[in-house]
N, C-alpha and C positions, 0 to 999 in steps of 0.2 A: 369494701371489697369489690362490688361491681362498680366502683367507678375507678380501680386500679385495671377490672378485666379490659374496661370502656377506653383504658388509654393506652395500652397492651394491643388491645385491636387496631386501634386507629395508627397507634406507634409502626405495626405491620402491616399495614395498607400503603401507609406514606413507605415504609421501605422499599414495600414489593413496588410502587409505582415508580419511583426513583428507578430502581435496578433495571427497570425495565424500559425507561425512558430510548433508551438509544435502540434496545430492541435486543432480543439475542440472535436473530439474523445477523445484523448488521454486527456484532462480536465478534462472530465468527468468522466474517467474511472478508473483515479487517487485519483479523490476527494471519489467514490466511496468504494477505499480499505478503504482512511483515515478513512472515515464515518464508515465502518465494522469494521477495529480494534478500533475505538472507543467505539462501541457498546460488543465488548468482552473484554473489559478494564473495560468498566462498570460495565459489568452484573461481573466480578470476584470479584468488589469492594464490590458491593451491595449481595452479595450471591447468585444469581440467578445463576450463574455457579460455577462449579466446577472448578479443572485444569483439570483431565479429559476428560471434552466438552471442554474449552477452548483448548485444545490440536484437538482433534477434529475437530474443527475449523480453527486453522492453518492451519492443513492441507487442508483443503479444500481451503484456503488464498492462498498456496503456489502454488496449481493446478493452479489458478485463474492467479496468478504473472506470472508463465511456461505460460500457454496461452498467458498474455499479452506480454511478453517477446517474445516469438517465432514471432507473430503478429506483432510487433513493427519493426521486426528487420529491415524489408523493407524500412520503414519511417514513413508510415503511417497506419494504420486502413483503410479497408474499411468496407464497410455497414455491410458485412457481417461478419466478426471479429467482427465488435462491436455490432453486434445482439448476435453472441456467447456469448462474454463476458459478455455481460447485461444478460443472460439467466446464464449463472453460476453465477454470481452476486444476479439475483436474488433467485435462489437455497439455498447461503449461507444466504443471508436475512432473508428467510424461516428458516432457518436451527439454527438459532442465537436467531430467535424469539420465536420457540419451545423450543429450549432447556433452553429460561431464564424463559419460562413458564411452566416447567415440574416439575414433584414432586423434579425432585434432585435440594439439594441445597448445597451447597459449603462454606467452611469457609473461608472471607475475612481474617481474622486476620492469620491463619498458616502459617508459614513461607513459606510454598511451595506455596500457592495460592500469597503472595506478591513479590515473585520471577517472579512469573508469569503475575503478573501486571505489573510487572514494564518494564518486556521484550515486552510484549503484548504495553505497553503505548511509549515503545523507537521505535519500531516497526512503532506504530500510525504516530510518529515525523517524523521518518523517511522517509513513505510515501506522507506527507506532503510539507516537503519540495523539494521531488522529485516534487509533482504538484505544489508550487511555482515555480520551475524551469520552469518549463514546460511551467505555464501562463506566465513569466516573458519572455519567449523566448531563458533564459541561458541554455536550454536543448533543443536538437532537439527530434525529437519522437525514433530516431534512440538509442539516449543516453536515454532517458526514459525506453526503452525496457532493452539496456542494464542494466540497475540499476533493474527494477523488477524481471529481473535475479540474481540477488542478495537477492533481499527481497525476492524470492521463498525458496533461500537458508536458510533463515535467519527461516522464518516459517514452514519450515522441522523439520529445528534444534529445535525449540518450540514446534512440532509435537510431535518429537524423545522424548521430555525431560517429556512431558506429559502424554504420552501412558497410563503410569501405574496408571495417576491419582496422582504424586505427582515428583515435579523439585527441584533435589539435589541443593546443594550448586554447585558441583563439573560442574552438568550439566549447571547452571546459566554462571558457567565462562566460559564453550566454547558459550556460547550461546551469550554475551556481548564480547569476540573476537569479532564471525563473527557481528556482531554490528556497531564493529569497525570499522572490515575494509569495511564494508559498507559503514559508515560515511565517511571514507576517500575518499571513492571514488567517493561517490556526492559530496563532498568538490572538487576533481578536476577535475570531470564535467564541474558542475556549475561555472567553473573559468578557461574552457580552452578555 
């Protein structure tokens, strides 16, 4: 009997240490981009933005990734990073909700505004499966950081393409490079 309690204990030590490997900060804070770029996915679909504010907004995304990234790099969040974070988090919140309630509105159908979704929607993916990583425990907070160093880059680049209000063809294809090699690189994260 006490050596069924002995590995019952040990059984929930190795869990709780697992679950908690990536940290519940960093959970959180991850589900949070997913949730933003979904929210600027949307509003491009539905007309409520433009590329314009969608660009806009990246960049403010990208700021957000630089902080988490910097933050991360130690291992963990503390209280006080993720009070930061949550406070520019909630900034872009703000920032997403006016602008999909403002007079300007946006054409879904233009080929620049669906360039823009789809970077904006790969983007979403992307931060995604960095936070499966993360819940999953196949990411330390350390590799989390470094990959939203990445996705900073990634949302610069959607920044840059958007500035003027409308994402070239020419701009789409650097912008699905860095993408790429985004992808690849939580590919060999997530599997080192």
């Amino acid at each position: 009997m006490k050596t069924l309690i002995g590995i019952g204990a040990v059984s929930a030590l190795l869990f709780a240490t697992t679950a908690l490997a990536a940290g519940p900060n960093t959970d959180e804070v991850t589900q949070r981009d997913v949730n933003q770029q979904n929210r600027i996915e949307q509003g491009l679909k539905s007309g409520q933005l433009n590329t314009k504010e969608a660009g806009q907004l990246e960049h403010q995304e990208a700021k957000i990734d630089r902080t988490e990234a910097r933050d991360e790099k130690n291992g963990k969040l503390s209280a006080a990073e993720t009070a930061h974070i949550n406070q520019m988090q909630n900034k872009a919140s703000a920032d997403i909700a006016a602008d999909k309630h403002n007079s300007v509105k946006g054409n879904p159908n233009s080929a620049s505004s669906r360039r823009m979704q789809a970077d904006v929607q790969r983007n979403a993916n992307q931060e995604s499966r960095i936070e499966q990583g993360a819940k999953s425990g196949s990411l330390t907070n350390k590799e989390v950081g470094s990959l939203q160093r990445g996705q900073a880059h990634v949302d610069q680049k959607e920044a840059r393409a958007a500035k003027d209000g409308h994402v070239g063809a020419g701009e789409q294809a650097g912008i699905q490079k860095s993408e790429n090699r985004q992808s690849r690189k939580i590919y060999r994260k997530k599997h080192n």
